[in-house]
N, C-alpha and C positions, 0 to 999 in steps of 0.2 A: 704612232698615230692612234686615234680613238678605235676602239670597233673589235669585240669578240665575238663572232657568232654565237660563241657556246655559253657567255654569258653575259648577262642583262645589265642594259646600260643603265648608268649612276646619273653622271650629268654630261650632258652636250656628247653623247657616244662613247663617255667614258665607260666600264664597269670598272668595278669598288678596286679594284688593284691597281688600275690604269689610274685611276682619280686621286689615289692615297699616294701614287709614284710625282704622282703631278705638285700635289701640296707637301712635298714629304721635303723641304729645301735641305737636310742635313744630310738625307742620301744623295744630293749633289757631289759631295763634297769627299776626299776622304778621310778628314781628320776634321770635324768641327772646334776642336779646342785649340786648333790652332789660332784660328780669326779672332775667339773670344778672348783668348790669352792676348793676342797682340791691341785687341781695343782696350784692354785692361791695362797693359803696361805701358802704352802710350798715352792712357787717362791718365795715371798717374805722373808720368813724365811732366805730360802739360801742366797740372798741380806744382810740379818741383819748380819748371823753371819760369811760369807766368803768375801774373799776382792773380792771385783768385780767393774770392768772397765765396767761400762753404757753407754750407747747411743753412742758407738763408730759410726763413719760414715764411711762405707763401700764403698759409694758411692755418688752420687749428689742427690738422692732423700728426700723426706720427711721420708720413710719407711726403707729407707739404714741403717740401724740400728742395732746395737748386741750389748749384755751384754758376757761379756770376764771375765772368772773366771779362775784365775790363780793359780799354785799350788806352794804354800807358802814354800820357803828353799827347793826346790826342786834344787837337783842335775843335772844340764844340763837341757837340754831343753827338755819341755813334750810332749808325746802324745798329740794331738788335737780334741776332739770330738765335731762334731758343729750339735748341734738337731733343725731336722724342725719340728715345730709343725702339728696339725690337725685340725680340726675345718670345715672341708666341703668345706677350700678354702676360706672362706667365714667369721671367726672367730677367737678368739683366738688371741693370740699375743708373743713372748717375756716374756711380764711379768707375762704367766702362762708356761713358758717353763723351770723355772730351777727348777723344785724341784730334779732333779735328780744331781744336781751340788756337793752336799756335798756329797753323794756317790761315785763320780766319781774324784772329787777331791783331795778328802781321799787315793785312791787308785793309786793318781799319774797321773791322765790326767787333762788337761786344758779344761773345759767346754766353749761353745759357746753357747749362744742362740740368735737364728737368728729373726730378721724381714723382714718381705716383703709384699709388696701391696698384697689385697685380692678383690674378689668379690665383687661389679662388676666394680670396680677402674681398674683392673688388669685382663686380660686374664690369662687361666693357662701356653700358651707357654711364657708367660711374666713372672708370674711366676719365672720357672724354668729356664727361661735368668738371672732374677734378682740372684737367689742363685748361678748361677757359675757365675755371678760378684763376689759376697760375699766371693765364695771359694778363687779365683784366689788373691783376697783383702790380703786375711787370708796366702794365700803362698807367696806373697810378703811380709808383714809386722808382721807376726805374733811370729816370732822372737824377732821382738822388747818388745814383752812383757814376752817371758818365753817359747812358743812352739816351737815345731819343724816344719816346714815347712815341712820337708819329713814324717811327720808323722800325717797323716791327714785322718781321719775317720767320716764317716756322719750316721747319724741316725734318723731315718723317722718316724714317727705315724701316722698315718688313713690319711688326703690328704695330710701328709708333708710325710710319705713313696711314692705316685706318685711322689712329686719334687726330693728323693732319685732317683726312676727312672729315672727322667731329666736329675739328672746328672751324669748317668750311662752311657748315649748317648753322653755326651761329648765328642770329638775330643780333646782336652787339649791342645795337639801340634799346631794343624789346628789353632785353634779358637781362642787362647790366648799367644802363643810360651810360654807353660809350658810344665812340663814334662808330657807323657800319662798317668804314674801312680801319678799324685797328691794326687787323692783319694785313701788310702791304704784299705780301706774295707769300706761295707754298711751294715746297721740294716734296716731292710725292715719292719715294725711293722702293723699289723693288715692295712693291706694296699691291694690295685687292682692294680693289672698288667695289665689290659683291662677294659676300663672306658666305652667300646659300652654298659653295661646293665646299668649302671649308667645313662647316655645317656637315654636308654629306660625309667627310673624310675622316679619316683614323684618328685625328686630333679632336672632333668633337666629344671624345672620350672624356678630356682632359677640361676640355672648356667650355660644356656644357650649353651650346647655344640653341637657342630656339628660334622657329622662324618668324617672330615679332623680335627678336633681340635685331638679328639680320636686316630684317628691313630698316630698324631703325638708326645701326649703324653702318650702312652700306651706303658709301657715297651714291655709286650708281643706282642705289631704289631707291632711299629718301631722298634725293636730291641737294642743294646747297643752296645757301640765304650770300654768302659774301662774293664779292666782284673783284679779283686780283691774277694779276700771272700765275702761271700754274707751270713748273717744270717738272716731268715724270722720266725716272729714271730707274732702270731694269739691264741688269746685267744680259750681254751678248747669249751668257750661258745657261740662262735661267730655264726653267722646266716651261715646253710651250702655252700653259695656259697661262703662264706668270707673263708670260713676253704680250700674250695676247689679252690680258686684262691691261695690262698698261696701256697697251694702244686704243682701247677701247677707255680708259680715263682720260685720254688725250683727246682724242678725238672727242669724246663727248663735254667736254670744258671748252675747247673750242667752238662746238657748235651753241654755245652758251653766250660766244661772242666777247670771248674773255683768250686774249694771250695763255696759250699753252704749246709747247714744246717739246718733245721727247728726245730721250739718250739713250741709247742700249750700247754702250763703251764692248767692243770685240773682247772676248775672251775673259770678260769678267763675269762671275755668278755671284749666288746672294749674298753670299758674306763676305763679298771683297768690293762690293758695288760702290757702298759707304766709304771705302776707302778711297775711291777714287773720287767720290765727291770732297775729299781731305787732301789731297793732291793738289797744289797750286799751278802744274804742270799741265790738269787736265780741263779737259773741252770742257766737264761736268762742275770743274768749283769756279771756271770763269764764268761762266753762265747764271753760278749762283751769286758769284758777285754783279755781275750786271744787272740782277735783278734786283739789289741795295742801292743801289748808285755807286759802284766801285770798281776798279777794275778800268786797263784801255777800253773795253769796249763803251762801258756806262756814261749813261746821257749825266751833266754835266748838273 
């Protein structure tokens, strides 16, 4: 729990050791290349045995890039799930982003895995500009491949739930003459809604933020322009202020008067969280599917 007497608190009664223990998710764990190795080699599995459209260009960049997994004899056009990955902002790519494709495709949605410039190429407001390129891409043309354009759902892990944030803030109408609700729902996964202790922590080393960057992309201080379900999901095992920012994105989405729900699955911590939202077994991908239209539980 928070509170050193002998030295000075950081944030919310942290000091600087207690708060960098907090935001430190790889000292959860004892082997971090375990998770990354198996999201890797299960991205690519799903590559071997699902048809999937690679390196489509989104955009004009180098990083403008998404692998597009279509749902095979699919009756009318699909759901669209398009997942940001995590990685610190810093990591990570695409091609450890689909292992959750064969689940989801299986079940009748069109999977996306997104790229986009990281650390320290790319600031995070640039970021989260690049993925509602990506989105806006995806409801123009995405059609052409088997999805529905009205039916577009994002889904976030550790700093790819902040870019979920970002494009929660969207203006849709203002910024792109789309419709407000492009985005039909958000998965918010083991994610901060306020990056200021991040900011305080041993990782601002690395990723340089200022406290106008934070404001600007911190769901919880700049607030949010889009009206959709919101499900947040935070491993059982997760470091307490990870558990206790989720509940506080929950709760404050709700009190927005907007469907939001939370999952903290027992026994699961950061890097296994996402896996269980890839589990067709679990509380956490029925619930993602009900919030497509699919699935026993989903309205009709």
């Amino acid at each position: 729990m928070p509170g050193d007497a002998n030295t000075a608190a950081v944030w919310r009664g942290y000091n600087q050791a207690e708060l960098d223990r907090q935001y430190n998710s790889r000292g959860t764990v004892p082997d971090v290349t375990v998770y990354l190795r198996e999201y890797a080699e299960r991205s690519a599995a799903a590559k071997a045995s699902l048809a999937c459209m690679e390196n489509i260009a989104y955009g004009l960049g180098d990083d403008d890039r998404l692998d597009l997994f279509p749902v095979p004899g699919a009756r009318g056009a699909a759901p669209v799930l398009v997942f940001l990955h995590g990685g610190d902002w810093r990591a990570l790519s695409k091609d450890e982003s689909a292992f959750a494709a064969p689940a989801y495709v299986g079940a009748g949605a069109m999977f996306v895995a997104l790229d986009f410039t990281l650390v320290p190429e790319a600031t995070l407001p640039e970021m989260g500009a690049q993925v509602r390129r990506a989105l806006h891409w995806l409801w123009l043309n995405v059609a052409l491949h088997g999805g529905d354009p009205s039916r577009i759902h994002i889904a976030g892990h550790s700093s790819g739930a902040n870019l979920v944030g970002q494009v929660l803030m969207t203006d849709w109408q203002r910024e792109f003459d789309a419709p407000a609700d492009l985005v039909k729902s958000a998965c918010f996964m083991s994610g901060l809604g306020d990056l200021e202790p991040v900011r305080l922590s041993f990782r601002n080393e690395k990723l340089s933020l200022t406290p106008e960057t934070v404001a600007e992309v911190s769901l919880l201080r700049r607030g949010a322009v889009v009206r959709c379900p919101l499900l947040v999901a935070v491993g059982g095992n997760e470091t307490e202020d990870y558990l206790r920012q989720s509940r506080e994105v929950a709760r404050w989405w709700a009190a927005r008067g907007e469907p939001a729900q939370l999952i903290a699955p027992a026994g699961r911590h950061h890097f296994d969280t996402v896996l269980e939202w890839a589990d067709p077994a679990s509380e956490l991908f029925q619930e993602q599917l009900a919030l497509m239209g699919l699935g026993a539980g989903a309205a009709a």
